[in-house]
matplotlib code that plots the C-alpha trace (Angstrom):
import matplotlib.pyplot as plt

x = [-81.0, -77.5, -75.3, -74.1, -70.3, -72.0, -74.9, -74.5, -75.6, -76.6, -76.4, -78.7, -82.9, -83.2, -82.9, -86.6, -88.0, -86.6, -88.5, -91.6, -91.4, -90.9, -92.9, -96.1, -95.5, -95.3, -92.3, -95.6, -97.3, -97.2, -98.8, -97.6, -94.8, -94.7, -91.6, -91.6, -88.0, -87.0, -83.5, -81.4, -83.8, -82.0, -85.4, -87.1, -84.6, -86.2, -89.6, -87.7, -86.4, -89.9, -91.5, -93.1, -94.4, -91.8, -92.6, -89.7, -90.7, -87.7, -87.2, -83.1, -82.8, -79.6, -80.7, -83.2, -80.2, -78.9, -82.0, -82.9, -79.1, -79.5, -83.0, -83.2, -86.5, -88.4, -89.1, -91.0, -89.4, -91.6, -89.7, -91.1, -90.7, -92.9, -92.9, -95.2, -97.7, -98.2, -97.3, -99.2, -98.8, -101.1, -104.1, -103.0, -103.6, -101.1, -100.7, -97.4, -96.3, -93.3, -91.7, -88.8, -87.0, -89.1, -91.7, -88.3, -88.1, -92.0, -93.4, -96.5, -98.7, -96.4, -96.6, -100.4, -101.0, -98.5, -100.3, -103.7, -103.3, -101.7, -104.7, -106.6, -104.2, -103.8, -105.6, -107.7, -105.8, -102.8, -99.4, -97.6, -94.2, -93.2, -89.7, -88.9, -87.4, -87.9, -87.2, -84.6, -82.9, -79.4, -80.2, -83.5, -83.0, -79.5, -80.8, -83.3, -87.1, -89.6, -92.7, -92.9, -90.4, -89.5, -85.5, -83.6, -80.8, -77.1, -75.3, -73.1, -71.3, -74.5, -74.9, -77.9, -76.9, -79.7, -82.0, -85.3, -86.5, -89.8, -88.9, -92.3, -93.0, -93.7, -97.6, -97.6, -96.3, -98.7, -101.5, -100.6, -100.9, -104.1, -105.5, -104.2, -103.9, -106.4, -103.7, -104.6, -103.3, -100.1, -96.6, -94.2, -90.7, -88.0, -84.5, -81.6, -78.2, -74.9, -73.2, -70.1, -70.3, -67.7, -65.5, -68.2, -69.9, -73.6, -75.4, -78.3, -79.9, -83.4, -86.2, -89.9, -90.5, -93.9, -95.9, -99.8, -102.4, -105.3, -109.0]
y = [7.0, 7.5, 4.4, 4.8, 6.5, 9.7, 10.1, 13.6, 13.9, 10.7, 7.8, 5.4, 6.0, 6.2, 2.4, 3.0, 3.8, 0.7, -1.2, 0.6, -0.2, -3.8, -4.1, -2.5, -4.1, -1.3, -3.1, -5.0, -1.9, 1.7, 4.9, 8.1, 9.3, 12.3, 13.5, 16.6, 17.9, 15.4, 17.0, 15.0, 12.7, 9.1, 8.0, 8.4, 6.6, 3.6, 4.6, 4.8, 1.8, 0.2, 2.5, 4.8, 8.3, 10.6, 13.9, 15.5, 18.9, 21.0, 24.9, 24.2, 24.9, 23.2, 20.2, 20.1, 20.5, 17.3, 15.6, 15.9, 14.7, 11.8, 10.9, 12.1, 13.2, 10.6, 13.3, 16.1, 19.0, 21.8, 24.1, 25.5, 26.7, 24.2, 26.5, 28.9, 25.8, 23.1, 24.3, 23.2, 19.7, 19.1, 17.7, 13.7, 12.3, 10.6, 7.5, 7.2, 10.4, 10.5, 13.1, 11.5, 15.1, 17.8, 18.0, 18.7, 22.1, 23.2, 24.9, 23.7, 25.8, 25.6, 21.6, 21.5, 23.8, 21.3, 18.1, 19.0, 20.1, 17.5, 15.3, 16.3, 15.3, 11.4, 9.0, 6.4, 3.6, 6.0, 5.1, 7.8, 7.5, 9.8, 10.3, 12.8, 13.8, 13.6, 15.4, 13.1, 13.8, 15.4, 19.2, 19.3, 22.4, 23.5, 27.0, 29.5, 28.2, 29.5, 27.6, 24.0, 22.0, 24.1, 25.5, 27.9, 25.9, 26.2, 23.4, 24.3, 20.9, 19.7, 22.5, 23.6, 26.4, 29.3, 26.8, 26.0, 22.6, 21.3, 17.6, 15.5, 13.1, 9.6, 10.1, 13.6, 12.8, 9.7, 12.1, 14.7, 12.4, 10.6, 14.0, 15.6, 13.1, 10.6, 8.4, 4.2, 0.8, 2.4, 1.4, 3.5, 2.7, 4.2, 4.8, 5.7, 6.3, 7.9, 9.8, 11.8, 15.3, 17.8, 15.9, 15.6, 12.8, 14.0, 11.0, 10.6, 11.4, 10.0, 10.0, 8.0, 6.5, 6.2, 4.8, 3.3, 4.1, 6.4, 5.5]
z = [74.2, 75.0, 75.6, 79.5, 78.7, 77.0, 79.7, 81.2, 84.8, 86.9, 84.6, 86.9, 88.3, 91.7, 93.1, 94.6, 91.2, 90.3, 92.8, 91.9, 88.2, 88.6, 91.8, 90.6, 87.1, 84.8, 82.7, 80.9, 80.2, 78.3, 79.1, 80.0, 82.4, 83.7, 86.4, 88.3, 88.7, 86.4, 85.8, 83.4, 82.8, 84.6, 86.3, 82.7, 81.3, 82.9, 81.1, 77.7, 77.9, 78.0, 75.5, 77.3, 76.7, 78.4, 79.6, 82.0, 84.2, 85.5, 86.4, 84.9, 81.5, 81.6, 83.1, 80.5, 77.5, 79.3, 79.2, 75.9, 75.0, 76.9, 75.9, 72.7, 71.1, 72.7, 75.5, 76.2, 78.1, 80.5, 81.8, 85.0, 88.5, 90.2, 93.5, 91.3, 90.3, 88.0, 84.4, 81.6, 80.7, 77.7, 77.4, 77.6, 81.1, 83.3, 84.1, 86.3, 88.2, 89.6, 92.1, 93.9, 94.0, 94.5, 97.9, 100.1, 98.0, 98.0, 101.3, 102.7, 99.9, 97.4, 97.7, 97.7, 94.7, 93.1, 94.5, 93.8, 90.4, 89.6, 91.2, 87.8, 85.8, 86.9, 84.3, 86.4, 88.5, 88.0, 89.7, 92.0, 93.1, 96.1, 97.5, 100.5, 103.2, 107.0, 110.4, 111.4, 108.6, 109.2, 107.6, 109.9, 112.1, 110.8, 109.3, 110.0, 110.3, 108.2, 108.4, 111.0, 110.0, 106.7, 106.9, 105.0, 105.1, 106.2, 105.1, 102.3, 102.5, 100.5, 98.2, 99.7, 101.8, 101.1, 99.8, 101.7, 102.8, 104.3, 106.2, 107.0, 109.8, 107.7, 109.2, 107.8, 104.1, 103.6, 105.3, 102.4, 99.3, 100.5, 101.2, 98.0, 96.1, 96.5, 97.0, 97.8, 98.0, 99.4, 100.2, 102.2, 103.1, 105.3, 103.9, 106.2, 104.9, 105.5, 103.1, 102.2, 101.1, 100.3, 102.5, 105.3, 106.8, 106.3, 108.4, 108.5, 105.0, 106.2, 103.4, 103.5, 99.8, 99.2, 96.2, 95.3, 92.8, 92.8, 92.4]

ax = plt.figure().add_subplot(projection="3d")
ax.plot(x, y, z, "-o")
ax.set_aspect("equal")
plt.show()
């Protein structure tokens, strides 16, 4: 792995997949990691630095080039569009699935193909780590709607103008991964935050974290 100067991309994990490794214990274990829309790879980073087996899902091939410079050969890359379903990812089954990135960009069917697919894929007691965003957040409504609560945004002081995004109510998202998931033994937390963005303050970003285990 890259010492923290040559790191292309974000250099740290997401604070809450932080607090979900340390929380849930997984520094004093080893299994497989598996992150869909894993980008440049700074959440796995986390996993690589307690020996775990890393496997990093993205649709950007050049996110992917970063990933593997960062991580080295320790990880496995997919490339995939994840709106068009779960890609293959081998036969080995997972025991920590992360998707802090990724739910915000699915529609409603794209984000249950991805969810129950993946369902077949967790290795028993498996952890799942969920980040998303909600309809309080400050790019709800600022588009055209497509589906309840899904935008095509226009906000192109966060570079996502054109993009769609589905927003959840907190009861909606936890709702989801139970049903889709088989989710238990869960933990959700609200995250609030202002931020600047191309010169703009973009408040509030509001996103629901959400993690547990599955039976």
């Amino acid at each position: 792995m890259r010492a923290l100067p040559d790191i292309r991309g974000l250099k740290y994990p997401d604070e809450f997949v932080i607090r979900h490794f340390f929380k849930r214990g997984l520094h004093r274990r080893t299994g497989r990691v598996v992150e869909l829309g894993g980008g440049t790879g700074n959440n796995l980073s986390l996993y690589a630095t307690y020996g775990w087996d890393l496997t990093c899902v993205d649709y950007s091939a050049a996110a992917l080039e970063d990933c593997r410079w960062n991580l080295g050969d320790a990880v496995t890359l997919i490339e995939a569009d994840l709106s068009k379903g779960l890609p293959d990812l081998g036969s080995a089954p997972i025991d920590v699935l992360l998707i802090p990135n990724l739910l915000c960009y699915l529609t409603n069917d794209e984000a249950r193909a991805v969810l129950t697919a993946a369902r077949k894929r967790l290795a028993p007691n498996a952890e799942v780590f969920v980040r998303t965003r909600l309809t309080d957040d400050y790019r709800c409504g600022k588009g055209v709607e497509e589906e309840p609560n899904g935008w095509r945004l226009a906000t192109p002081e966060t570079g996502e103008a054109g993009l769609f995004n589905l927003f959840y109510t907190e009861a909606g998202l936890v709702d989801r991964l139970v049903e889709e998931l088989g989710l238990t033994d869960i933990t959700a937390l609200k995250v609030a935050f202002d931020n600047i963005q191309d010169g703009v303050r973009v408040a509030p970003n509001s996103d629901l974290v959400v993690w547990g285990a599955v039976a």
